[in-house]
VOGU-3710 file (C-alpha; in Angstrom, 3 decimals, decimal comma):
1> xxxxxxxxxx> 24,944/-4,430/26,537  23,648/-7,900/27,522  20,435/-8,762/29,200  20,427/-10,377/32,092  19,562/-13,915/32,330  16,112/-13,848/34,094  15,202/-11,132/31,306  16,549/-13,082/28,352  13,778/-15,749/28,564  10,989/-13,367/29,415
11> xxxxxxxxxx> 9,876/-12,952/26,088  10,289/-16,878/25,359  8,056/-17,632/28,171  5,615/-15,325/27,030  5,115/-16,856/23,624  4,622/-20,331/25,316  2,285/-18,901/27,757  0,340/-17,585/24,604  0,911/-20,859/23,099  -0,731/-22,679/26,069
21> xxxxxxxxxx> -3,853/-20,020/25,836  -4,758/-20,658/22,419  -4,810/-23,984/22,808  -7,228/-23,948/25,802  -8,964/-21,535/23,731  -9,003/-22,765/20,000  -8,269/-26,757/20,036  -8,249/-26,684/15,587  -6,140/-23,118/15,416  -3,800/-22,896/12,594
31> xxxxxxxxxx> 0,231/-23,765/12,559  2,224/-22,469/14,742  6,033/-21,775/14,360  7,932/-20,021/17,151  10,459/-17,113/16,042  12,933/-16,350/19,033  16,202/-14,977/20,064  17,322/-17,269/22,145  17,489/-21,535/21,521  17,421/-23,455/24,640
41> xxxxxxxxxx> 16,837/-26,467/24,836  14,320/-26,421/27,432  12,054/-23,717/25,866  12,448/-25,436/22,105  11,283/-28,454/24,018  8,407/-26,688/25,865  7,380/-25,366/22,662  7,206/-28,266/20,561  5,001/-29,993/23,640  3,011/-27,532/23,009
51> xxxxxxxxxx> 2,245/-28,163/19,753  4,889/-25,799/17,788  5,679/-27,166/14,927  8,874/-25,501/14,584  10,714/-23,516/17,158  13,369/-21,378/15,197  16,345/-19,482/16,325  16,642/-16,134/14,584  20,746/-16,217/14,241  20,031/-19,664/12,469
61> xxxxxxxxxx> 17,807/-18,970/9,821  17,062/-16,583/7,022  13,931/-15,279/5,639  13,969/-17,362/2,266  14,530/-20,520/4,780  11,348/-20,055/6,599  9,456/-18,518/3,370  10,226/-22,084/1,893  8,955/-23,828/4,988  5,817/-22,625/5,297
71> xxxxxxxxxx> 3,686/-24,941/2,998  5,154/-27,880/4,745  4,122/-26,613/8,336  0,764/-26,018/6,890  1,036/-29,464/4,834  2,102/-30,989/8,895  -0,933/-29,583/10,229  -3,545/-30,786/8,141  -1,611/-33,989/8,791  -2,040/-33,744/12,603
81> xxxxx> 1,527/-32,944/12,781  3,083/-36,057/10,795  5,685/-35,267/8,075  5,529/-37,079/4,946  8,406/-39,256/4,608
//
């Protein structure tokens, strides 16, 4: 059974809305990379304005993927988000 639409990106909202709060709260926080469902464009956009930096779609990426990731997003952040080239 499907979810509707409106409840689809309930749970995406929520995660920017907690995005938003901890950066109001906690300007130096660590890394943060969103885990969804559901990749549209909008909210992948929303998310990296707010400072994500990585918005991942479940279906797209496997646990060994984002295991290998993670010293780069923490590498990115002590960078103030630049990626070495």
């Amino acid at each position: 059974m499907q979810q509707p639409v409106a409840q689809r990106g309930f749970a995406s909202r929520r995660r920017l809305e907690a995005l938003s709060y901890l950066n109001e709260r906690f300007a130096n926080h660590p890394p943060v990379v969103i885990l969804a469902n559901y990749g549209e464009p909008s909210m992948i956009d929303r998310g990296r304005a707010l400072g994500a930096v990585e918005y991942l779609v479940k279906s797209r990426v496997t646990p060994g993927e984002v295991s290998a990731q993670i010293p780069t997003w923490i590498g990115q952040s002590r960078r103030g988000g630049q990626i070495d080239s």
